[in-house]
N, C-alpha and C positions, 0 to 999 in steps of 0.2 A: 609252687603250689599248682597243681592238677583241679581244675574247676567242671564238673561239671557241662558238656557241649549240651544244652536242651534243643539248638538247632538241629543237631546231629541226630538226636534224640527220636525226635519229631521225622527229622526225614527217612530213616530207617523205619520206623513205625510207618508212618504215611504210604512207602511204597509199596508193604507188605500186609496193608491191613486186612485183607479176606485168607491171609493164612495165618494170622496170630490169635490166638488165643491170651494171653496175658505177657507185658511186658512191666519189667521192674528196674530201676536205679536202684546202684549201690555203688559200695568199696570192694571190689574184689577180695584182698586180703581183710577185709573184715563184713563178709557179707550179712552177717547173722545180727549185729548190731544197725546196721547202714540201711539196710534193702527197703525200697517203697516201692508196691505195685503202683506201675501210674498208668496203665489202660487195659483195661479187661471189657469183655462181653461188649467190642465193637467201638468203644467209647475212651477216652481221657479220662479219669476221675483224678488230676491231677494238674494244673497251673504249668505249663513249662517255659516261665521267661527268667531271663538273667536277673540274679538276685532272690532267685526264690531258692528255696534250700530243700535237701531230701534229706529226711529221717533227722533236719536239724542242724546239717552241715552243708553247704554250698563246695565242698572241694576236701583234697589232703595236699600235705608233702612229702608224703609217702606212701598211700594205698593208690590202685587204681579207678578212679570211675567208669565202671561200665554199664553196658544194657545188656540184661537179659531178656530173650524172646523166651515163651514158650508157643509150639506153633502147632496147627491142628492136627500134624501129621505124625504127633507124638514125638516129636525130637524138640533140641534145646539149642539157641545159640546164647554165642558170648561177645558182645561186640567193644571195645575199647572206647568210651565218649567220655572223651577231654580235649576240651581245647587248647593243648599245649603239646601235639606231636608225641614221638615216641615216651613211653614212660620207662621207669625203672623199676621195673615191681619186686617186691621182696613174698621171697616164695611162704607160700599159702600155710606151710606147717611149720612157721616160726616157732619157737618157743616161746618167745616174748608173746603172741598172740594166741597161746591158748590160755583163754579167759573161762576157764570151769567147763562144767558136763555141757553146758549148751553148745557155747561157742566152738570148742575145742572140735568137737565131732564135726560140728560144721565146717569147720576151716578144710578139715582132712578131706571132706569128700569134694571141695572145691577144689583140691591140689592137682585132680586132673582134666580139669576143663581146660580146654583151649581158648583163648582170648583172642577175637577177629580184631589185627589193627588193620582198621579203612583210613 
């Protein structure tokens, strides 16, 4: 099981905060379902200690948890936050994971993000 780093989370966020613009948790291979913004406009609006859970879920044994930036210079990162080293992600346009017109589309245009592991 892939948990969640909120430490990771926090320190990414913390050393970038005058160029980010919104950052969000999620499941990589299920972002559409997963994703909570947890700091926008300068600020946290979000709890980030062990045991709290995003969008309901504290972790998978199969998706990846990441952080998404979005930063004021109009670009996007992707950063890998889980506290259990390298994962094994299963690619973004499974067919098992398209879940109808929402999900489905989503999945596809995540298929070419890069994933930062730190």
């Amino acid at each position: 099981m892939k948990n969640y780093d909120f430490a990771k989370a926090k320190e990414i966020i913390n050393s970038r905060k005058d160029e980010i613009l919104t950052a969000s948790l999620g499941m990589h291979e299920d972002w559409f379902w997963t994703a909570e913004t947890i700091y926008e406009d300068g600020k946290y609006t979000r709890e980030l200690n062990d045991g709290n859970e995003i969008a309901g879920i504290n972790g998978s044994s199969w998706a990846t948890p990441v952080l998404q930036i979005e930063l004021k210079n109009g670009t996007e990162e992707t950063h890998a936050c889980h506290n259990c080293g390298e994962s094994e992600r299963k690619p973004v346009d499974n067919p098992m994971l398209n879940l109808g017109c929402l999900s489905g589309p989503c999945q596809n245009e995540r298929s070419s993000i890069k994933v930062i592991e730190s």
